[in-house]
N, C-alpha and C positions, 0 to 999 in steps of 0.2 A: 890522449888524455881520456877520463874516465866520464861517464855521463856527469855527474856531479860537478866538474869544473868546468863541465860545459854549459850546463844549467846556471852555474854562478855567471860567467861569460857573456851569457848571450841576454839572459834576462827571461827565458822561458821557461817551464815547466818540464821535467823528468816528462809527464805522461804526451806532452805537445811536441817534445822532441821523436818521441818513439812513435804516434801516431803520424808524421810528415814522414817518418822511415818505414812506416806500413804502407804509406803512399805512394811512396817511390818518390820523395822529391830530395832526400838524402839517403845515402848509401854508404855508412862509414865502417871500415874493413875490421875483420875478425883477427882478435889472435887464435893464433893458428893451433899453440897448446893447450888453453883453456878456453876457446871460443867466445872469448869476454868482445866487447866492441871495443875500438881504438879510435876516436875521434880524432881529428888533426886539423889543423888552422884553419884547411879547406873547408873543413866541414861545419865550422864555425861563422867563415864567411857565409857559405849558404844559408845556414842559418837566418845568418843577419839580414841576408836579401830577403827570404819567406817573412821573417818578423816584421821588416819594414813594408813589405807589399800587403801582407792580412790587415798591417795596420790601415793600410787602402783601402778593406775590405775588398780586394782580388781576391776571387775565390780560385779552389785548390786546384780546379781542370784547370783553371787559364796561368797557373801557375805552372804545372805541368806543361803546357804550352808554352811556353814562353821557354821552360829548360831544353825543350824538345825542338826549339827554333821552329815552331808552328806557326808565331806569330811574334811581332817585333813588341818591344816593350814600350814604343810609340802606340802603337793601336792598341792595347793593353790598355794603356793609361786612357788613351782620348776615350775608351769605351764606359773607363772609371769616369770621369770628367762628365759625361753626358747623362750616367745614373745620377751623380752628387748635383748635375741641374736641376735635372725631373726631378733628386726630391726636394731640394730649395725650394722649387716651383710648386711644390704640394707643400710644405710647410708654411709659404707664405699666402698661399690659398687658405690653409688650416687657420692661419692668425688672423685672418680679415673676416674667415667668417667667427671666430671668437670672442674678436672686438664687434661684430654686426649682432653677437648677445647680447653680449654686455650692454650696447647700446641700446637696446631696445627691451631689456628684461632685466628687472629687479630682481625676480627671484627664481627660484625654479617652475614656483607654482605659474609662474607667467609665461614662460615657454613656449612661444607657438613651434611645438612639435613635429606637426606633422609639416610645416611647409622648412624647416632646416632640414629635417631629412629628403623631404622632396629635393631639398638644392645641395644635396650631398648625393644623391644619385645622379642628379643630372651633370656632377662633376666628374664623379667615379665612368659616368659615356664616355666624358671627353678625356677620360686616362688620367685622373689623381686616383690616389690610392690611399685610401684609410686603414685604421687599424682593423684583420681582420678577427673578431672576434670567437670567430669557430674555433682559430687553430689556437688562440690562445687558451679556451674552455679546454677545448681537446687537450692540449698536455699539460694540464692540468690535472685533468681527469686521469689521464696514463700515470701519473707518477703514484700514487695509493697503488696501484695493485702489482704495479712496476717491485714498489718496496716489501709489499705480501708478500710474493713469490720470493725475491731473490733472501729473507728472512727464512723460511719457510726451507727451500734448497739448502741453505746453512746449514738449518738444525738437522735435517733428513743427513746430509754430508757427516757432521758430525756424530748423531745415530749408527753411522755406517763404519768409522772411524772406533768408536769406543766396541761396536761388535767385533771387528780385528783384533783389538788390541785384547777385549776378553779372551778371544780365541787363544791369544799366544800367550796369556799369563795360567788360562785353565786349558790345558792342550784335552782335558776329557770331556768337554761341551762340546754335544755330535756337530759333526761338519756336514749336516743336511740342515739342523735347528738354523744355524749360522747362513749356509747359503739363502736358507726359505727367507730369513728379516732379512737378509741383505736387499735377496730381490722383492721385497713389497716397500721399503724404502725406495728403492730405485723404481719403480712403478710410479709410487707416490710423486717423485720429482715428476716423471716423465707428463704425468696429471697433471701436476700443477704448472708445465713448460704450454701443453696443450690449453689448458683452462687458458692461462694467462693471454696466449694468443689469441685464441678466441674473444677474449673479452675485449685487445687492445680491437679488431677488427668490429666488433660492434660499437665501440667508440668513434673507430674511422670515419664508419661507412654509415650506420642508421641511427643507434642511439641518440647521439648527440645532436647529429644536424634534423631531426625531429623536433627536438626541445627547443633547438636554437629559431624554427620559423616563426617569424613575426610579418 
């Protein structure tokens, strides 16, 4: 069957199926004269096991693991079981200090500040885990230059497309003119693949976690 009724079938996404087959966690066979994929019942049932276990939130190596008989899908799960404790365990930490606001603060302006986050540190020693607010700034911050760039590659791609196509509707426009814009559009990307990287790496590493000390 064709990814399409497998996609209706399973209840996943075309781009979810193809990414777990980049993964190696399915392998569904080639036709052999047009090299299309052929999915088959099997590969459906797989399917359905990765669907119900991500719904776990089992991540993709321990998935792997488990196809690879690494590890039994008992320890799998009890390893899931002990995360969904720990974070009970912090969620209900979370709600007692929210009700210990509540309780003791009318408004914001009333706040004693500094001693909840003193008792939020002294939680996060003993292993709760809060939201981490960097990494959320952080990708944040990547998605803008994330969308420049890959706009940006577009327009360059199709610059590069319409200078072909002039070529072969005017075959008398020199074929140096042509190769010269091809390659300073292709420059230009390569600029903006390096720019972009550089910038995501100052986001990582200094920029933001700067801004972020408190």
């Amino acid at each position: 069957m064709k990814i399409n009724q497998v996609e209706e079938l399973v209840g996943i996404t075309k781009k979810n199926i193809r990414f777990y087959e980049d993964q190696g966690l399915i392998t569904p066979k080639r036709n052999s004269e047009n090299g299309y994929r052929e999915y088959s019942l099997e590969d459906v049932r797989v399917l359905n096991k990765i669907k119900l276990l991500r719904r776990l939130e089992v991540p993709i190596e321990e998935i792997r693991k488990l196809q690879a008989k690494e590890i039994s899908l008992d320890d799998c799960l009890q390893k899931q079981k002990q995360e969904f404790a720990k974070r009970q365990k912090d969620m209900d930490i979370l709600s007692r200090l929210c009700q210990e606001i509540i309780d003791t603060s009318d408004e914001l302006e009333d706040m004693d500040v500094e001693k909840y986050l003193d008792d939020m540190k002294r939680l996060e020693k003993g292993g709760v885990s809060f939201m981490d607010i960097n990494k959320v700034d952080v990708k944040k911050a990547k998605r803008g230059p994330k969308i420049a760039a890959v706009v940006f590659i577009i327009f360059m791609v199709a610059m590069i497309a319409l200078m072909v196509l002039g070529k072969m509707s005017d075959p008398e426009t020199p074929m140096f003119f042509i190769i010269l814009m091809i390659a300073l559009f292709i420059a230009a990307i390569i600029g903006v693949c390096l720019a972009l990287s550089q910038r995501l790496k100052e986001i990582d590493g200094g920029e933001q976690n700067e801004a972020n000390k408190y």
